[in-house]
Backbone as a ProteinNet text record, in pm:
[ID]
protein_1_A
[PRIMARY]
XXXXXXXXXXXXXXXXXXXXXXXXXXXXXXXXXXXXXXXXXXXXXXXXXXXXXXXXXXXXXXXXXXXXXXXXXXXXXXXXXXXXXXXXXXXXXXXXXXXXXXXXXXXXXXXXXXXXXXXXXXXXXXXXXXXXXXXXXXXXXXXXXXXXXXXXXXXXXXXXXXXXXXXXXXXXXXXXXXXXXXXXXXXXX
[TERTIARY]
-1521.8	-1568.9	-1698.7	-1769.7	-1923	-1926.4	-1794.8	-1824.5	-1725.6	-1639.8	-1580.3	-1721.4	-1756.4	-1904.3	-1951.5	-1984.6	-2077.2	-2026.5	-1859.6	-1820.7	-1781.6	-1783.2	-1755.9	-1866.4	-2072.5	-2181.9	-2156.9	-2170.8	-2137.2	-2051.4	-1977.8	-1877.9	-1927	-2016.3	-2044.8	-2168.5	-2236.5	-2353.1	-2315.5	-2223.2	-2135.7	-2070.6	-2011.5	-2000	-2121.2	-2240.6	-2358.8	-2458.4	-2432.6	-2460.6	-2422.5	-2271.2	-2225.3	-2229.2	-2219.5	-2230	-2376.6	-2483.5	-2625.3	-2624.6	-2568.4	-2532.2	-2512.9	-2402.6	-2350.3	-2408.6	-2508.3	-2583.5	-2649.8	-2736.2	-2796.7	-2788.2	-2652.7	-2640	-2584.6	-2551.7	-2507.6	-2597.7	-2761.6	-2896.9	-2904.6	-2921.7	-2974.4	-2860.3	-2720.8	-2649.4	-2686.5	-2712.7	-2732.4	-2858	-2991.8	-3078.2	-3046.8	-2997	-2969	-2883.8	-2876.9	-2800.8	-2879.7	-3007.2	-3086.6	-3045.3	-3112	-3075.3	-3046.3	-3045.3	-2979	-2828.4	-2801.5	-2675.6	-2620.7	-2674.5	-2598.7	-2590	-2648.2	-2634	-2502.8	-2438.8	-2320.7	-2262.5	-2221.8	-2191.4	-2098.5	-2023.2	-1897.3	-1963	-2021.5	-2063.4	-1978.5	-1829.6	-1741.8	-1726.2	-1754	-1747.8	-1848.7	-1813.8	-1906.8	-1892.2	-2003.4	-2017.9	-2003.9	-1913.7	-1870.6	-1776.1	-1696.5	-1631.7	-1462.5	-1437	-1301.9	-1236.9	-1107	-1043.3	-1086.3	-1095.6	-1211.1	-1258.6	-1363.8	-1461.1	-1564.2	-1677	-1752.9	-1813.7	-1744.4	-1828.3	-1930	-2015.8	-2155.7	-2182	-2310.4	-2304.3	-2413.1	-2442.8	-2478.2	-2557.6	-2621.6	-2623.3	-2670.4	-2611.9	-2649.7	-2625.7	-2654.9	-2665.3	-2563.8	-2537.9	-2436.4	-2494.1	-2411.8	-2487.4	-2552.5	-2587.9	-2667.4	-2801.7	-2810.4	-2884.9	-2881.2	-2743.6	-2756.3	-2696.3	-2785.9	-2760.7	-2700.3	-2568.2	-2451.9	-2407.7	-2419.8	-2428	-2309.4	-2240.4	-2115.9	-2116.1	-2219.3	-2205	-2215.9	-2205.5	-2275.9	-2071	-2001.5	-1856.7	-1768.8	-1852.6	-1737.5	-1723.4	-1604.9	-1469.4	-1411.6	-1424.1	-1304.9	-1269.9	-1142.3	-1037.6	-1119.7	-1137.9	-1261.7	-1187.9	-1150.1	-1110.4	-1276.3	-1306.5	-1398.7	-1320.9	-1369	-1276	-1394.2	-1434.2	-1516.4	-1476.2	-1511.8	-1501.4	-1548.7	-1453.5	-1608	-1519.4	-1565.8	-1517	-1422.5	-1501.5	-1392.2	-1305.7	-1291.9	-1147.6	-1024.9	-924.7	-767.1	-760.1	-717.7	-626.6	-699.2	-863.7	-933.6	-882	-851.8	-829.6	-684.2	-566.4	-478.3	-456	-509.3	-529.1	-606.8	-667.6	-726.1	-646.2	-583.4	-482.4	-427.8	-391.7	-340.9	-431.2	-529	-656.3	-688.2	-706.4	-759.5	-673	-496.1	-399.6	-389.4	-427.1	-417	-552.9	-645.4	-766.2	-746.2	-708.2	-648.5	-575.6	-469.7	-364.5	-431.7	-500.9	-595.8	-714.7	-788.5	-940.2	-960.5	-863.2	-927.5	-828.6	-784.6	-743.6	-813.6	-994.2	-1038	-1046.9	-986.8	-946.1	-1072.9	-1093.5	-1191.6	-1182	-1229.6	-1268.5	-1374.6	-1445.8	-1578.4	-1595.8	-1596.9	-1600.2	-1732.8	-1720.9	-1863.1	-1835	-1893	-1930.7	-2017	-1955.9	-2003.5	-2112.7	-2200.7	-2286.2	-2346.7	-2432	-2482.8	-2387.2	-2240.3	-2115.2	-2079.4	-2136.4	-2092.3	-2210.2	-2146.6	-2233.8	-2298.6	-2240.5	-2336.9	-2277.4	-2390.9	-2405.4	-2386.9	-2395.8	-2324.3	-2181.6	-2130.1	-1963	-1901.3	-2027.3	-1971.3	-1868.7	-1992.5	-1934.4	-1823.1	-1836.3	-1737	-1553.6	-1616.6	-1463.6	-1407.3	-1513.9	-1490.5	-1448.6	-1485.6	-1434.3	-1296.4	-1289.9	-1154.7	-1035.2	-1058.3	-983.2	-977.7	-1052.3	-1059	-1101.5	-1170.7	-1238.8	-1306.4	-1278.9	-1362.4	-1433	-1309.3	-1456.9	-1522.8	-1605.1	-1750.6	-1755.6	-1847.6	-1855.7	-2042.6	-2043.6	-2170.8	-2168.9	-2291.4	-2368.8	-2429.4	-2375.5	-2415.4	-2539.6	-2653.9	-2764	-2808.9	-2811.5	-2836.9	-2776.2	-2665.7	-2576.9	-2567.4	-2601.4	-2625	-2498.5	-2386.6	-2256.9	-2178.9	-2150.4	-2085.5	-2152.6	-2264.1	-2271	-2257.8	-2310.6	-2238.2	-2112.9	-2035.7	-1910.8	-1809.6	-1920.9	-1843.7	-1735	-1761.6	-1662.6	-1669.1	-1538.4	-1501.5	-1414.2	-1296.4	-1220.8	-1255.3	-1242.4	-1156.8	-1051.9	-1058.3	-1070.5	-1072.1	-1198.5	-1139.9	-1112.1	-1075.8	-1087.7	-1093.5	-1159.3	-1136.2	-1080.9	-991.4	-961	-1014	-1111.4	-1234.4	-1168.3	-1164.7	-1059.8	-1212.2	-1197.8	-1282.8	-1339.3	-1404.6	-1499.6	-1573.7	-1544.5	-1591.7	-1569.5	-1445.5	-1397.4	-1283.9	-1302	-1161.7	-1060.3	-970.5	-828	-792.5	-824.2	-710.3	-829.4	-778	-882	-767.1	-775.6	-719.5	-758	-714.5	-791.7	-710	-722.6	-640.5	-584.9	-508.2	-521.6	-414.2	-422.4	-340.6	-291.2	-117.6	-83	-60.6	-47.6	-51.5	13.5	174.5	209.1	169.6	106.6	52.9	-74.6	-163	-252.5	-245.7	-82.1	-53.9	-18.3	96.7	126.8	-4	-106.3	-237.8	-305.5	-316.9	-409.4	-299.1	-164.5	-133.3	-101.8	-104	-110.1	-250.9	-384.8	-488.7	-520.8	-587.8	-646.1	-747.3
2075.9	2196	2167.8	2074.7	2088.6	2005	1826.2	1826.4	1855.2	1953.7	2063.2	2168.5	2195.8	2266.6	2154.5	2063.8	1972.2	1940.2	1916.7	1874.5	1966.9	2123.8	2210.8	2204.4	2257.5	2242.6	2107.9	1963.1	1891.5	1946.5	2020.5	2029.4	2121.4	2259.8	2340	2323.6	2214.9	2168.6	2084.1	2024	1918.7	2026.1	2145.9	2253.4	2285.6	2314.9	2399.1	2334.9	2189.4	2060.1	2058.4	2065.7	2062.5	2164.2	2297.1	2428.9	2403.3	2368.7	2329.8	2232.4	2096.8	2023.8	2083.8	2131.2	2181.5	2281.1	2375.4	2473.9	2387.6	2281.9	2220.1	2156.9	2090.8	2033.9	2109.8	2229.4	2314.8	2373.7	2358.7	2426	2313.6	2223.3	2106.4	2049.9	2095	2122.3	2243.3	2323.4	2417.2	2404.9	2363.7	2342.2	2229.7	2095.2	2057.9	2118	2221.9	2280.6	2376.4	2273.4	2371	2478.6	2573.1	2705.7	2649.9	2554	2520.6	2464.6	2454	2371.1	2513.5	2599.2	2724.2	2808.4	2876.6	2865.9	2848.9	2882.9	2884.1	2938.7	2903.7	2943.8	3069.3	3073.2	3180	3252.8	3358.2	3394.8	3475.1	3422.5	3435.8	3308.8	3188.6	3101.6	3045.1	3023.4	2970.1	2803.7	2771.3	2632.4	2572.1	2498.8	2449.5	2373.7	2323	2223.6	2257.4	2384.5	2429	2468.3	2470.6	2446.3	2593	2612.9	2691.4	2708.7	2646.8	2614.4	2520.1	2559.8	2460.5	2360.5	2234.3	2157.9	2121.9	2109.7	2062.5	1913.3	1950	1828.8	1774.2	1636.9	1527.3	1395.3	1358	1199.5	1081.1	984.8	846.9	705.2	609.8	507.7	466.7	323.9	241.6	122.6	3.9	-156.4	-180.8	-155.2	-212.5	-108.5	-1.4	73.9	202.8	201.5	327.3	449.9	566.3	669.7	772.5	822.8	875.9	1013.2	1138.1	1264.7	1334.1	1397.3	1452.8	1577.8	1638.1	1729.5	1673.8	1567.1	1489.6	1456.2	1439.8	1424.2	1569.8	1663.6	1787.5	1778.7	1865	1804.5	1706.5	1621.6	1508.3	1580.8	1515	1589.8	1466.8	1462	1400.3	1366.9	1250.5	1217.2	1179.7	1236.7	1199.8	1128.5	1020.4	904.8	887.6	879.5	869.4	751.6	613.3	497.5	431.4	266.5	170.9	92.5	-38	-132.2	-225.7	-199.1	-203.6	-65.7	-10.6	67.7	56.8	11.8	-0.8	53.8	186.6	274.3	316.2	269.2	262.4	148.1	14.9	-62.3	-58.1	6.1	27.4	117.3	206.2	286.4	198.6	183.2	68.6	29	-33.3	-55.8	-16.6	98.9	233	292.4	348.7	403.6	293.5	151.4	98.5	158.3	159.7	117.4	265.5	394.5	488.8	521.2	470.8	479.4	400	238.6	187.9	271.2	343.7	412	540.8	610.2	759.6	752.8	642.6	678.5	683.5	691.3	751.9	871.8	909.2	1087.5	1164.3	1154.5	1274.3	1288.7	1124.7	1145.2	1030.5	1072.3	939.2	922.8	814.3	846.6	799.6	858.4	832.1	819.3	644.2	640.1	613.8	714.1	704.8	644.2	501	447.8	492.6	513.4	577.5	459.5	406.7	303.4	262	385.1	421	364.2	345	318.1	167.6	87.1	-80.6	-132.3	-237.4	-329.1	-431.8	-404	-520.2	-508.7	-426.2	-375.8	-459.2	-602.3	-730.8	-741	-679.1	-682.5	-582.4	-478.9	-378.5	-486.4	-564.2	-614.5	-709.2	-750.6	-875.7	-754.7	-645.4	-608	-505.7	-517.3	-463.8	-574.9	-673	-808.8	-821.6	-842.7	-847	-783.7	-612	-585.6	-514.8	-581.7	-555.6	-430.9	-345.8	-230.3	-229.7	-139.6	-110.7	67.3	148.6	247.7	294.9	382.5	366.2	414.5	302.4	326.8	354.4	422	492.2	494.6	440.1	422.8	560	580.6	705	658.4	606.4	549.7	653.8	713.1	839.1	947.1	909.2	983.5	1164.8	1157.2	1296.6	1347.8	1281	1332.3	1372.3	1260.7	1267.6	1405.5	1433.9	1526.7	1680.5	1672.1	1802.3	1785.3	1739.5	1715.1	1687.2	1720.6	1734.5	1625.4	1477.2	1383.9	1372.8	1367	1314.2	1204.8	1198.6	1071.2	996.8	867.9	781.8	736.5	710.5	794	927.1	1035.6	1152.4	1139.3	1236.4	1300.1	1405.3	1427.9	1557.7	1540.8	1628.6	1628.3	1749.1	1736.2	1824.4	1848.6	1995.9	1996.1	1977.1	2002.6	1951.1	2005.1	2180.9	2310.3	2265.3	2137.2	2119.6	2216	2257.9	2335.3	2232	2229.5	2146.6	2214.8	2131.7	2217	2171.5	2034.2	1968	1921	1899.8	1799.8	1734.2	1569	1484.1	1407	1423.3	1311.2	1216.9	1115.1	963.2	939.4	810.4	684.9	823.1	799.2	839	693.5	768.1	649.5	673.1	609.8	597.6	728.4	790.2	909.2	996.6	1051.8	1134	1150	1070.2	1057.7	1191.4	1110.1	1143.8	1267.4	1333.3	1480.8	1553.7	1509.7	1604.9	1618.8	1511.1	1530	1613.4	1612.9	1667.6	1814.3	1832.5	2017.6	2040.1	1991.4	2026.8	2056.8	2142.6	2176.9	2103.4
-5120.9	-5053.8	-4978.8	-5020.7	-4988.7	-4842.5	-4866.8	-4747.8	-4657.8	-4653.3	-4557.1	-4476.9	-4570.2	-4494.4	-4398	-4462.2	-4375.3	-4235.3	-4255.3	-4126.6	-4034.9	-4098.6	-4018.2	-3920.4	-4017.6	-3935.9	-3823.9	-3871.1	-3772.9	-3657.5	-3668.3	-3540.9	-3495.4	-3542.6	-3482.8	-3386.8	-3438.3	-3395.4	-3226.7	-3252.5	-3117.9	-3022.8	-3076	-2965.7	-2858.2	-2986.7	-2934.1	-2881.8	-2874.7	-2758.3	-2678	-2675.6	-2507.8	-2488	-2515.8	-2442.5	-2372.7	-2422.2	-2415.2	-2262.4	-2301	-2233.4	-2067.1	-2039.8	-1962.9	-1888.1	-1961.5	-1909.7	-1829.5	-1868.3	-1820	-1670.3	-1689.3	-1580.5	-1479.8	-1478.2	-1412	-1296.7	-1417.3	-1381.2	-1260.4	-1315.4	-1197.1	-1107.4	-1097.1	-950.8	-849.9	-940.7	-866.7	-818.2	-820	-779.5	-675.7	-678.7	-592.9	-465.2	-463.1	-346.2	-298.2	-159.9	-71.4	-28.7	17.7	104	227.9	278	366	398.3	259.4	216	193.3	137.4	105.4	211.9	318.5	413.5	505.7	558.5	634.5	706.7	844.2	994.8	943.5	839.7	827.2	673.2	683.5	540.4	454.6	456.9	366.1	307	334.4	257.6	181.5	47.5	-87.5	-39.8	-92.2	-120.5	-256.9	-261.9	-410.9	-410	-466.9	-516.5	-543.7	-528	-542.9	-376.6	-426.2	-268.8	-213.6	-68.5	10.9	39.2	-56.4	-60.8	45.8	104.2	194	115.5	156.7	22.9	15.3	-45.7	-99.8	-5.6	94.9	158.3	67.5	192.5	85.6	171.7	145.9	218.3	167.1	185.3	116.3	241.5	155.5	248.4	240.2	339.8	314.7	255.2	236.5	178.8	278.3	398.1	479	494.5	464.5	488.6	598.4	632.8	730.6	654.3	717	620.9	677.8	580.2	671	577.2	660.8	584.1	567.4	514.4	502.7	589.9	638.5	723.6	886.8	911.1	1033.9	1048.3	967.9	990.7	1039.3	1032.7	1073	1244.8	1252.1	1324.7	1300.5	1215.8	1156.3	1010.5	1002.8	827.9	791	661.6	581.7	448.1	426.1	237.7	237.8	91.2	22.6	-90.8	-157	-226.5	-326.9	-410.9	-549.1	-614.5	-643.2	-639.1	-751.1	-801.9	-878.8	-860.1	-843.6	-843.1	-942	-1073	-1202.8	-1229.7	-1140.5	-1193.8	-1168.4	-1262.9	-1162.1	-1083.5	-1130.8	-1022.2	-882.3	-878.2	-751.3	-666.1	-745.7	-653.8	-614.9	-693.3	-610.6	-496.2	-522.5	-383.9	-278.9	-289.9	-173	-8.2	-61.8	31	125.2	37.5	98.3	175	169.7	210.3	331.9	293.6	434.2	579.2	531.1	598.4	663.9	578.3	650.7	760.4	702	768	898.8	912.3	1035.7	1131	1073	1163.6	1216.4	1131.4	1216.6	1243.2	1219	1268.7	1412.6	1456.8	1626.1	1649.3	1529	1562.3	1488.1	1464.4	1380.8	1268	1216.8	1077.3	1006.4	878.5	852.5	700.9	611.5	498.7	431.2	363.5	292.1	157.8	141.9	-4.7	-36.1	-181.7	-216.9	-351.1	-388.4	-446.3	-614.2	-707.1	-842	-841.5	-795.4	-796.9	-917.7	-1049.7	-1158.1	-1270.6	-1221.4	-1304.2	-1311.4	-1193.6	-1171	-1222	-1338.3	-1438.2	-1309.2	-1220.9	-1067.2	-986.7	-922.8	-783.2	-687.7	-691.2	-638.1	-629.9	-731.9	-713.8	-578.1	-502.4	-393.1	-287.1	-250.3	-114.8	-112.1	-231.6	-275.8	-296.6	-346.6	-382.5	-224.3	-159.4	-0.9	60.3	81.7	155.9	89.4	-55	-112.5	-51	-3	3.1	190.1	215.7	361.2	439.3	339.1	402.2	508.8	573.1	707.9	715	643	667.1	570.6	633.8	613.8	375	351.3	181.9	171	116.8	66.7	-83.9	-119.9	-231.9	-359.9	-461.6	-530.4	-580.4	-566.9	-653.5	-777.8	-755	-808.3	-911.3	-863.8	-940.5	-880.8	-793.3	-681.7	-698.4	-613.4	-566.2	-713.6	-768.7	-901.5	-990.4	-992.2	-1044.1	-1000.3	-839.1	-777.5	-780.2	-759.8	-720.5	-885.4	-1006.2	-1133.7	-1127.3	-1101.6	-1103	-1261.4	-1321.1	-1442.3	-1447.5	-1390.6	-1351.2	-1223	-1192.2	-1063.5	-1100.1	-990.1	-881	-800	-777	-764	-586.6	-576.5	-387.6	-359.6	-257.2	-152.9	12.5	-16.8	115.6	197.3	314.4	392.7	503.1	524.9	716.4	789.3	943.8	1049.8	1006.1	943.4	913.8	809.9	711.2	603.5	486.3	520.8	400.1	280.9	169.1	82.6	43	108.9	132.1	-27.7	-58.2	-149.6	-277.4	-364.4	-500.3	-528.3	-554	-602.7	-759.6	-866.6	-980.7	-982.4	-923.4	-1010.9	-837.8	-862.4	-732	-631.9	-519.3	-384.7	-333.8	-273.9	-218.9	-58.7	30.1	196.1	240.8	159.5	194.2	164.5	36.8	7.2	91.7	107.8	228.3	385.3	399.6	538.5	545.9	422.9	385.2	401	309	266.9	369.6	460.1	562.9	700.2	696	780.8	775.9	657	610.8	590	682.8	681.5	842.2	858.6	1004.3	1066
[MASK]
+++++++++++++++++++++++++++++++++++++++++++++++++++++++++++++++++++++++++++++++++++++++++++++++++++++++++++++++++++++++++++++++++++++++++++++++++++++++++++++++++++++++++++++++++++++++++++++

């Protein structure tokens, strides 16, 4: 009986952490989202992370240092791609992703992988697993852990798929393959 109590408190205690937890980080997304980010040309749309939604912009660098903003891409349909280099099912999508990115980036179409950076045991492995697999567009760096946490990443690979307005039509968790790509982005405006 006594330690049935105990492990009940233990568990009640691990609830009233993450309920805790969570408040928390909720506090400090939401603070990361200036009045300027909130802010928006159509004031029926929320900024957030669910489909409708205007998504939460953002900006980071690339490996070379140029710094490239998610609101600086509207008028292009936009995959946002959430990344690490040791993850399978990131590197199978890969492929796919270069090959669709080859075939539309001069119709409007683009994609922006952002790099879980905070997540790779070496930050040396970026360029090596970009050369590997022949990437060309544009990959941005999470140093921070910024995106992943507005953007409530729990799995990778996640995605968003962004029409030209910067609204997310679509949320993806786990790898995309070249058709699914082409479906999602073509039932987007």
């Amino acid at each position: 009986m006594k330690k049935n109590i105990i492990v009940i408190v233990l568990l009640l205690g691990l609830v009233g952490w993450g309920a805790y937890d969570t408040i928390q980080k909720n506090d400090v997304r939401e603070a990361r989202l200036t009045s300027s980010e909130q802010a928006t040309t159509d004031s029926s749309l929320t900024v957030g992370i669910n489909q409708g939604n205007l998504a939460p912009d953002f900006e980071l660098n690339t490996l070379d240092g140029k710094s490239i903003k998610l609101s600086d891409l509207r008028g292009k349909k936009v995959i946002v791609n959430m990344w690490a280099t040791w993850c399978p099912p990131c590197r199978a999508e890969m492929p796919d992703m270069q090959k669709f990115y080859e075939k539309y980036k001069d119709e409007n179409v683009t994609i922006l992988a952002v790099n879980m950076t905070t997540s790779e045991k070496n930050v040396d492995s970026i360029p090596t697993f970009l050369d590997e697999f022949g990437i060309t567009f544009p990959v941005v760096l999470d140093e921070q852990n910024e995106v992943a946490d507005i953007y409530q990443v729990v799995a990778l690979p996640s995605s968003y798929i962004i029409d030209s307005n910067g609204v997310i039509q679509q949320k993806v968790i786990g790898p995309m393959n070249y058709e699914m790509m082409e479906n999602m982005v073509a039932q987007t405006r």
